[in-house]
N, C-alpha and C positions, 0 to 999 in steps of 0.2 A: 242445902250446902253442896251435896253432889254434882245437883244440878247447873249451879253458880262453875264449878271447878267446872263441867265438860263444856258450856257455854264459853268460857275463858280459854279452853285450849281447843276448841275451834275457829276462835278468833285469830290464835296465833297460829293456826296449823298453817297456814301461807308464807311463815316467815322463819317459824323455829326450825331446827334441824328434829326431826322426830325420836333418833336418839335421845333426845334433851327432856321428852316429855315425862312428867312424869307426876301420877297420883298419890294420893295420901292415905294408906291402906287403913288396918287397922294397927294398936298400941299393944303393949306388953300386957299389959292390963284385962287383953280380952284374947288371948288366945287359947286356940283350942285344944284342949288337951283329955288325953283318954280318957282320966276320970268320969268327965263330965256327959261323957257316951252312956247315957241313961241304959240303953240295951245295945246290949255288943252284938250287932249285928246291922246290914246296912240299909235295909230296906225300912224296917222303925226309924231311922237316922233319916234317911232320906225325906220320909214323911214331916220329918219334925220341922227338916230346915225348908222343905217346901209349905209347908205350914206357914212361915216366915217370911218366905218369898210373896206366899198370896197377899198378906197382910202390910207390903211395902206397896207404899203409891206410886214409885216411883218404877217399878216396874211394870207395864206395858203388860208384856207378856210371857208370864215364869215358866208357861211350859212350851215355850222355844228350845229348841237344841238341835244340836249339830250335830249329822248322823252320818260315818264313815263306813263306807262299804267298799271292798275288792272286786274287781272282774276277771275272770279265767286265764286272765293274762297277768294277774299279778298287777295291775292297775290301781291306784285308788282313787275313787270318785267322794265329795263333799256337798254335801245341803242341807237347810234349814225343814227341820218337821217340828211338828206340835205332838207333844206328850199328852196323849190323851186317856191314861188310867197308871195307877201304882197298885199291883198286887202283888199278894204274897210269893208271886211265881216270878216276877218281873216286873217290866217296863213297854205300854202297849203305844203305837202307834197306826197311821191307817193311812193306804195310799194306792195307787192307781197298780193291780198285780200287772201289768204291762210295762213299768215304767223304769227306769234305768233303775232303780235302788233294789226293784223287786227282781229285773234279771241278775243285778249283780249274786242278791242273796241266795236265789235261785241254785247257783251253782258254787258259792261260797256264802254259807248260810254266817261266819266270822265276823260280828260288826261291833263297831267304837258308838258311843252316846258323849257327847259332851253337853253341859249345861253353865251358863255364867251370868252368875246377877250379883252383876259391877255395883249396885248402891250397898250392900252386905258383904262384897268382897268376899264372895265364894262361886267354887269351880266344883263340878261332879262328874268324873269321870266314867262311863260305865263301859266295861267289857263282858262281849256274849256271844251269845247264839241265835239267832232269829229264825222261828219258824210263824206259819201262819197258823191265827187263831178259828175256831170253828167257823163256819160260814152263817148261823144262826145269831152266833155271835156280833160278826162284823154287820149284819143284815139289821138287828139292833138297835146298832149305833147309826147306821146309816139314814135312819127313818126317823132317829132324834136330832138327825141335824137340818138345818133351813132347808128348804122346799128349794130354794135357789141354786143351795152348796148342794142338795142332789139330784139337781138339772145339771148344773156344773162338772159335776164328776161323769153324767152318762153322755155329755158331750164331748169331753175331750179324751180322746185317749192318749195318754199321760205320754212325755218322752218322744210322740210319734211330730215326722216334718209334715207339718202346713204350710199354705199356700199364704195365708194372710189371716189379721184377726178377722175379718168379714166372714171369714169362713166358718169360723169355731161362732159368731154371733149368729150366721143363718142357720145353722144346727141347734143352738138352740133355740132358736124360733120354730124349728120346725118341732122338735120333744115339743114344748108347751102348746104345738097346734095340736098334737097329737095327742096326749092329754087331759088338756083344757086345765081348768083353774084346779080342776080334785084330782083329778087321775091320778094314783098309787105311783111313783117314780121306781119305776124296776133295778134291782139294783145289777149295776154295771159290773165288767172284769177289774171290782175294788176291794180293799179288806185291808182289816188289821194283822200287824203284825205284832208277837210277845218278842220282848229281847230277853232270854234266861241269864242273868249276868253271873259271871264265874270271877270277877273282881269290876271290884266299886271303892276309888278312891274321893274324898272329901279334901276339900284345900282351901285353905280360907288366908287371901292375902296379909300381910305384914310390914307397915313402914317399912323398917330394915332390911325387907326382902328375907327374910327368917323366915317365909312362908308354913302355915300348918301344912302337912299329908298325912293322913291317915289312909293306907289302904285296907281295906279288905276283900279276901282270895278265899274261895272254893274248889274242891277238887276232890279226884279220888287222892286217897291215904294223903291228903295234906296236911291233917295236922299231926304227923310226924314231925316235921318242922318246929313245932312248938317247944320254942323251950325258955319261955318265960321270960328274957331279956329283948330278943327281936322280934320274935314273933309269938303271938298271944295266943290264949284258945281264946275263941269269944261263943255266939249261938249258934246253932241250927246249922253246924257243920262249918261255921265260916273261922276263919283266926282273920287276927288283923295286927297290923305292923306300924311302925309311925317310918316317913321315907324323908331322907334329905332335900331341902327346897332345891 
């Protein structure tokens, strides 16, 4: 049925005013409400509804997200990474330390996570802190990904200007001469990064535009704020809040 609906307004997308577009979220019937937050707290949450996410066909790829980062000048820069672990500390990702995301962090370590899976009509907001994870760590991961993806990563240095693709392809022809078919792939200037999130809101669309939020915020002495109308105590230091759509 989703699928029906985005086929359909890609058809009009040539002709309708895009103002005018518009989906069919979710009903009264299924919204989300605090109660139903099995453990107040957001990383269990998160698990659950990615849990959910895995289990939709219709999504591709659930641990896509969109990852905001600043530069020294107060700049912000925007691009697609792959979420690649959920631990009790965070939110892990991995990427080229040379590469415009990693200078940005570099020097303002301050970064945004979004995540959106349109067929469940929910949005995950994450704000944090990014540092890098052990290098044993990232070395790891690196060795359990395709023999390809890590030719790939020790050929390109991420963010930097080339001359042409010919160039990033004779590079890697020369790593595999050098190599051969078994050679260990050494790992490159790459690695993961933790995002520590200090607020994590949840938002699950609604016909009416009545949209669910729930945030939840960490910090020193926050749950001062607590006082049982707007802002909740919830776990492990966190309170949470329900926010106007």
């Amino acid at each position: 049925m989703v699928l029906k609906q985005l086929l359909a307004v890609r058809k009009m997308s040539s002709t309708v005013n895009l103002s005018a577009l518009r989906l069919k979220y979710r009903e009264k019937k299924e919204v989300f409400l605090e109660e139903n937050i099995r453990v107040k707290e957001p990383i269990t949450l998160f698990r659950e509804w990615l849990d959910q996410a895995l289990q939709t066909e219709e999504l591709l790829e659930p641990n896509a997200a969109s990852l905001a980062t600043v530069d020294r000048n107060g700049k912000p820069s925007n691009r697609f990474v792959l979420l690649k672990d959920v631990t009790d500390d965070g939110f892990r990702f991995f990427t080229n330390y040379g590469s415009h995301k990693a200078q940005d962090i570099a020097c303002n370590p301050n970064v945004a996570m979004t995540i959106y899976w349109l067929p469940l009509r929910r949005q995950i907001r994450i704000e944090g802190v990014a540092e890098k994870i052990p290098q044993e760590d990232s070395l790891a991961y690196f060795h359990q990904r395709p023999r390809a993806s890590q030719i790939g990563a020790l050929a390109s240095e991420q963010s930097t200007r080339i001359p042409s693709r010919t160039h990033l392809d004779e590079i890697e022809q020369e790593i595999k001469a050098k190599l051969g078919p078994d050679g260990e792939v050494p790992l490159p200037n790459w690695g993961g990064y933790l995002i520590r999130p200090h607020t994590v809101e949840f938002w699950q669309g609604q016909t009416d535009r009545l949209h669910d939020r729930i945030q939840f915020r960490r910090g020193p002495d926050i749950e001062r704020e607590v006082d049982g109308k707007l802002v909740h105590k919830g776990e492990l230091g966190w309170v949470y809040e329900r926010l106007a759509p």
